[in-house]
C-alpha positions in Angstrom: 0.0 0.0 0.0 1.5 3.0 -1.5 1.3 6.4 1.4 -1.5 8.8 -0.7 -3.5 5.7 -2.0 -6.5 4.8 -1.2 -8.8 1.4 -1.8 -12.3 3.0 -3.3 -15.0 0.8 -4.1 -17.2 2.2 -7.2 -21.0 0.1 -7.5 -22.7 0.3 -10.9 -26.2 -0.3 -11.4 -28.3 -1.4 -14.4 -29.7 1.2 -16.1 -33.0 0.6 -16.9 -33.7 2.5 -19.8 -30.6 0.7 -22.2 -30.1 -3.1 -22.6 -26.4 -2.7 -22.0 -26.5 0.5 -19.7 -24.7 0.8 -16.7 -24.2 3.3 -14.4 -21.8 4.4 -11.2 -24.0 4.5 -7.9 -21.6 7.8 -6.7 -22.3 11.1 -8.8 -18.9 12.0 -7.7 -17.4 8.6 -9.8 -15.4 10.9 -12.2 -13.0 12.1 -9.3 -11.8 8.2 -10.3 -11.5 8.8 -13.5 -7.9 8.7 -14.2 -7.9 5.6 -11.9 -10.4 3.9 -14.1 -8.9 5.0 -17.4 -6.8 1.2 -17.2 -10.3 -0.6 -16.4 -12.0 0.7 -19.8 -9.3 0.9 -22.4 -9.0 -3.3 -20.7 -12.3 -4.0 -21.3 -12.5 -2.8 -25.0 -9.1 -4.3 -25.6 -10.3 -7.8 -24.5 -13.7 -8.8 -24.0 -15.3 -6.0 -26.0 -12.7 -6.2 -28.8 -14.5 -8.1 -32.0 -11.3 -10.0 -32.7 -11.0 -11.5 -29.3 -14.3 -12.5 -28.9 -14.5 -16.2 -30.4 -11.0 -17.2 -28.2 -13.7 -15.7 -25.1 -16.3 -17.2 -26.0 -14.6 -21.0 -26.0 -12.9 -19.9 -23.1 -16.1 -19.3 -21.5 -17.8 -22.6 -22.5 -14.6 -24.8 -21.4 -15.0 -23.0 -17.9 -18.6 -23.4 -17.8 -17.5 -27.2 -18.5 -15.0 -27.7 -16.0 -17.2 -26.2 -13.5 -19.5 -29.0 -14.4 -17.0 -31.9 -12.6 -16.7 -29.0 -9.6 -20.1 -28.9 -7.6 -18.0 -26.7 -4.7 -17.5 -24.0 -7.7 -19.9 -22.0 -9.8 -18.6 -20.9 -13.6 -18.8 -17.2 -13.0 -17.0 -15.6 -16.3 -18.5 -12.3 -17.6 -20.7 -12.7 -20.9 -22.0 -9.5 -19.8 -21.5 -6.4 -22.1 -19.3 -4.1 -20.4 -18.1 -1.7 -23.6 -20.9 0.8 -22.2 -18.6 1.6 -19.4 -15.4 1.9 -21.0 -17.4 4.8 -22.8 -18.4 6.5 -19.4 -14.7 6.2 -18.4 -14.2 8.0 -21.7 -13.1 5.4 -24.6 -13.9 5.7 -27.8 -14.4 1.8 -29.5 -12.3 3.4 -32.3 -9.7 2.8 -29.2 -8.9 -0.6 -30.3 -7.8 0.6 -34.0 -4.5 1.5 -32.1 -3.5 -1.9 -31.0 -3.0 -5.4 -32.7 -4.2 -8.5 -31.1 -1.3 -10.7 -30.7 -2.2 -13.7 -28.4 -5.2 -14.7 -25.6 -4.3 -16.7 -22.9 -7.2 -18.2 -20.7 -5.9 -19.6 -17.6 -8.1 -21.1 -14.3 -7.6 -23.1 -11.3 -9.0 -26.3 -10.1 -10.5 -25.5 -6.6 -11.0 -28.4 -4.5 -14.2 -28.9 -2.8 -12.6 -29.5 1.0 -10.9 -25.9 0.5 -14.1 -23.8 -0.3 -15.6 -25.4 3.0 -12.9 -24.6 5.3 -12.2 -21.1 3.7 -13.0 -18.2 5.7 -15.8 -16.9 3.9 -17.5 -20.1 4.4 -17.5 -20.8 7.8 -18.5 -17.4 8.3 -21.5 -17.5 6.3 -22.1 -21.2 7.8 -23.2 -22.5 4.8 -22.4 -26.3 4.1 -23.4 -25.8 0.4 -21.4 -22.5 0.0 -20.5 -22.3 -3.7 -17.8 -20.2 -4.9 -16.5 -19.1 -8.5 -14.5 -20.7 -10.2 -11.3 -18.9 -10.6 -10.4 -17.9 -14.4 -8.8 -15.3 -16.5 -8.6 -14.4 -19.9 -5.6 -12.4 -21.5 -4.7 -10.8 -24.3 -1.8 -9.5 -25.5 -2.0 -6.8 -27.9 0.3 -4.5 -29.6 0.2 -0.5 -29.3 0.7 0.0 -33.1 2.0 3.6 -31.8 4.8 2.8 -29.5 5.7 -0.7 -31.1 5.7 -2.3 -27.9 3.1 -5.0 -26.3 0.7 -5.0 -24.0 -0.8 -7.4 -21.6 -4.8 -6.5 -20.6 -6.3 -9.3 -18.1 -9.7 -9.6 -16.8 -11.5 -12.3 -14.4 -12.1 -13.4 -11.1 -10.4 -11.0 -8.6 -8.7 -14.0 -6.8 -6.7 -15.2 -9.4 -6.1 -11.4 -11.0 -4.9 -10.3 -7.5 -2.0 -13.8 -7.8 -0.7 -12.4 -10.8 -0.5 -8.9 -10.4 2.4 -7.3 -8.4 1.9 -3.7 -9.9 -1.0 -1.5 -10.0 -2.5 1.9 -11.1 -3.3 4.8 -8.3 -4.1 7.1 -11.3 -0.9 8.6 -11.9 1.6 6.3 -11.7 2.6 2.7 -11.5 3.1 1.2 -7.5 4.3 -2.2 -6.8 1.5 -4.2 -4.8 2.8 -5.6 -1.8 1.3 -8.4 0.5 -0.5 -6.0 3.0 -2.5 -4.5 -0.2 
């Protein structure tokens, strides 16, 4: 935890009035913006972007799959649209003109069933049934056609994101993500 930052939790709500609306529950949300600005241009880069969509879309069916020999794990992998709020963050879909998609990379881990039981979260919630996603992430490596160099944009299940991270983004500058964060 870098001195200055701060952990800020944004909710979004479905907007009723648009089939892929969303919107940020704080009318303040654009203080974040420059925070956010890596969340959107990630989401049109990789689940949003038209080229990586089929490589998702298998990905999503083999989790959906595995989850199927897992009854301790649900196959939680977002189908959901969420190019509306790389928009609000600011992005243009013309965005992903500037990069080449190079390579995807789906990755998830097997969860045993006697690990989810004895977790934390389960024996607070005292639920013997307690069902828990299944950790996955999709990758894609693209190339910023304007600097020449590559880029890797990751999205899934927080768990498994937070395990291969050891950087992050406090809106102006990279930190290194340390055990206490």
């Amino acid at each position: 935890y870098h001195p200055g930052s701060q952990v800020e939790v944004l909710d979004l709500t479905h907007n009723l009035h648009s089939p892929f609306g969303i919107q940020f529950d704080d009318p303040n949300w654009k203080f974040y913006t420059d925070n956010l600005k890596p969340l959107g241009l990630g989401i049109l880069l990789n689940t949003c972007n038209p080229k990586a969509q089929e490589h998702y879309t298998k990905f999503s069916d083999h989790i959906a799959c595995e989850s199927l020999y897992n009854e301790s794990a649900v196959p939680v992998v977002n189908k959901r649209c969420l190019c509306e709020l790389a928009k609000q963050i600011g992005f243009a879909d013309s965005v992903v003109d500037f990069y080449e998609l190079e390579q995807q990379i789906g990755i998830f881990r097997h969860v045993h069933p006697e690990i989810v039981q004895k977790g934390k979260l389960a024996r607070s919630l005292n639920f013997p049934r307690l069902k828990m996603p299944f950790p996955n992430m999709t990758c894609a490596i693209l190339k910023d056609l304007h600097r020449g160099s590559n880029q890797l944009f990751s999205q899934g299940t927080a768990d498994l994101i937070l395990d291969a991270c050891n950087e992050y983004w406090d809106g102006a500058d990279i930190r290194v993500l340390t055990e206490s964060d």
